[in-house]
N, C-alpha and C positions, 0 to 999 in steps of 0.2 A: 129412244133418247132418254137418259137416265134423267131425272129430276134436280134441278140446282136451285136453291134457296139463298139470296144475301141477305147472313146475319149480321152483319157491322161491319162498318169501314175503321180502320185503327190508323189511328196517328200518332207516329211516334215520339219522343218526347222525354227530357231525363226525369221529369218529375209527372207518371202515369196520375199517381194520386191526386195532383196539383190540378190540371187540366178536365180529370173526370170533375171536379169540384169543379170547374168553371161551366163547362160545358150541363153542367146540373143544374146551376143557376141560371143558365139561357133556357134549357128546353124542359126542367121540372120534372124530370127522368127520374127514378130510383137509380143507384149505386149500385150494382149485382156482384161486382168482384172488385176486391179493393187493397190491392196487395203493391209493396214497391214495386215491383217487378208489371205488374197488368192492373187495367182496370175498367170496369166496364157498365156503362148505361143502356138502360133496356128499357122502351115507353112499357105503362101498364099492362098494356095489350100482348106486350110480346115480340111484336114485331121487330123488323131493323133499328140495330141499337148501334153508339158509338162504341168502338172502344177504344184504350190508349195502353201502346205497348214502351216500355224504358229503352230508351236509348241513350244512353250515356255520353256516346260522343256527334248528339242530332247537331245537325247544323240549320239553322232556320231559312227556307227560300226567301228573293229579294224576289219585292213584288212591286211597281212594273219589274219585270225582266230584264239583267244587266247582263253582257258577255261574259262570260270567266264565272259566273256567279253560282250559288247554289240555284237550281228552276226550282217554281214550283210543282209538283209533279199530280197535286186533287185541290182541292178547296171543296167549302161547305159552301150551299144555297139553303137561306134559311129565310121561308115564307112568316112574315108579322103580319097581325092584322095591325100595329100603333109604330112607325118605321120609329119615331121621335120615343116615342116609350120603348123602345125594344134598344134601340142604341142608344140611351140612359144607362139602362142595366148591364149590356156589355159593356160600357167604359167605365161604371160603378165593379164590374166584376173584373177590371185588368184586360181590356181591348184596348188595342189602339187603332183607331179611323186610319187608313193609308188611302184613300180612292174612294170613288162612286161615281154614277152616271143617272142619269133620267132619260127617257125617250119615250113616245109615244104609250109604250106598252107597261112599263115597268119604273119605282125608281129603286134607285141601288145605292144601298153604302158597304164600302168594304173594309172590313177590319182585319189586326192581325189578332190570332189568339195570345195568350201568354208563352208559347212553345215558337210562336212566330209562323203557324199556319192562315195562310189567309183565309178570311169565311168572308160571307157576303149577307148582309140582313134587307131584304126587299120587299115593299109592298108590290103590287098589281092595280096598276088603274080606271 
């Protein structure tokens, strides 16, 4: 069995530049490639990073899910240890809150990004 490595999940988007900036600002990533066309965040370490490819004509998922609609097709889950300080900074960075839940195990708030990708920022209880 040959060896498979995931380097980055990319989200498409007309403004790659625009989004790696957002996305830097939530998770304090360095910028590795930074071109209209691509862009790309990588933790210190190396490890899985995001990237963001141009899409010119993206069209942004409806989240809940409406018939006829564009789906969502990934969303991010993004562990905080301050749920209250963490979604400060995304809606200080151009998030907007659409959803969240709480339940025994978890609570959830869901945002969309500025490209219109849903993420989700949660503590653990």
């Amino acid at each position: 069995m040959p060896s498979f490595t995931l380097t980055a999940a990319v989200l498409g988007t007309p403004d790659p530049r625009g989004l790696a900036r957002f996305y830097q600002r939530l998770l304090d990533w360095p910028i590795r490639d930074d071109t209209d066309e691509w862009a790309t965040l990588r933790p210190a370490d190396g490890s899985t990073g995001l990237s963001f490819q141009l899409e010119a004509d993206h069209v942004p998922p409806v989240w809940p899910p409406e018939q006829g609609t564009q789906q969502m097709q990934l969303h991010l889950d993004l562990l905080v240890d301050d749920l209250e300080a963490a979604c400060a900074v995304a809606e200080d960075a151009g998030a907007e809150r659409i959803g969240g839940h709480e339940d025994d195990d978890e609570i959830v708030r869901v945002y969309r990004d500025p490209a219109g990708h849903p993420f989700c920022l949660f503590v653990r209880r």
